[in-house]
N, C-alpha and C positions, 0 to 999 in steps of 0.2 A: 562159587561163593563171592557174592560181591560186595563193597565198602560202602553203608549206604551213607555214610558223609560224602563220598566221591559221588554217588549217583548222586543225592540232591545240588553237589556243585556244578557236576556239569548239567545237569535238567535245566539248575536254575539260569545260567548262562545261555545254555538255548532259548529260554524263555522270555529271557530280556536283550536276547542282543548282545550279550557279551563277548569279548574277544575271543577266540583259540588262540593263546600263545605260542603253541608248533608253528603253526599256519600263517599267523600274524594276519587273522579275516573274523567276520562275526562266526561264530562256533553254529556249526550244525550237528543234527543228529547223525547223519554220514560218519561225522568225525570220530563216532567213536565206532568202536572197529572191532572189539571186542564183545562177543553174543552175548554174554551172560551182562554186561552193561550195555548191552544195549536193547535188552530188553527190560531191564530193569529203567534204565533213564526214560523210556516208551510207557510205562506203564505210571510212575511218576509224575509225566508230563499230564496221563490220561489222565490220571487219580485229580492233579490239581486243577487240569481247566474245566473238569468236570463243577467243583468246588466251584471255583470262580461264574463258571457259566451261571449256576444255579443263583450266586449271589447277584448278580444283574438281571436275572428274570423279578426276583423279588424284588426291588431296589424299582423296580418298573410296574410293577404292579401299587 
């Protein structure tokens, strides 16, 4: 069972560039280490660049 405030934080952090504070580096998906977040932070990521993609095809159209 995972916390999905924690998955959108760290997705969102992946997404932009944001630090890992253990690491003290930009956050990867690597970073998280635990399966059940890190398939949920994977599927997050999918779900929104999905969303976004779509919005730049239209926005070009």
């Amino acid at each position: 069972m995972t916390n999905e405030i924690v998955v959108r934080i760290l997705a969102e952090r992946i997404i932009s560039g944001g630090l890992n504070p253990l690491r003290d580096r930009v956050m990867q998906l690597d970073d998280v280490v635990n399966v059940d977040y890190r398939k949920a932070v994977e599927d997050y990521i999918l779900m929104h660049s999905e969303a976004l993609g779509e919005n730049k095809i239209e926005e070009v159209k």
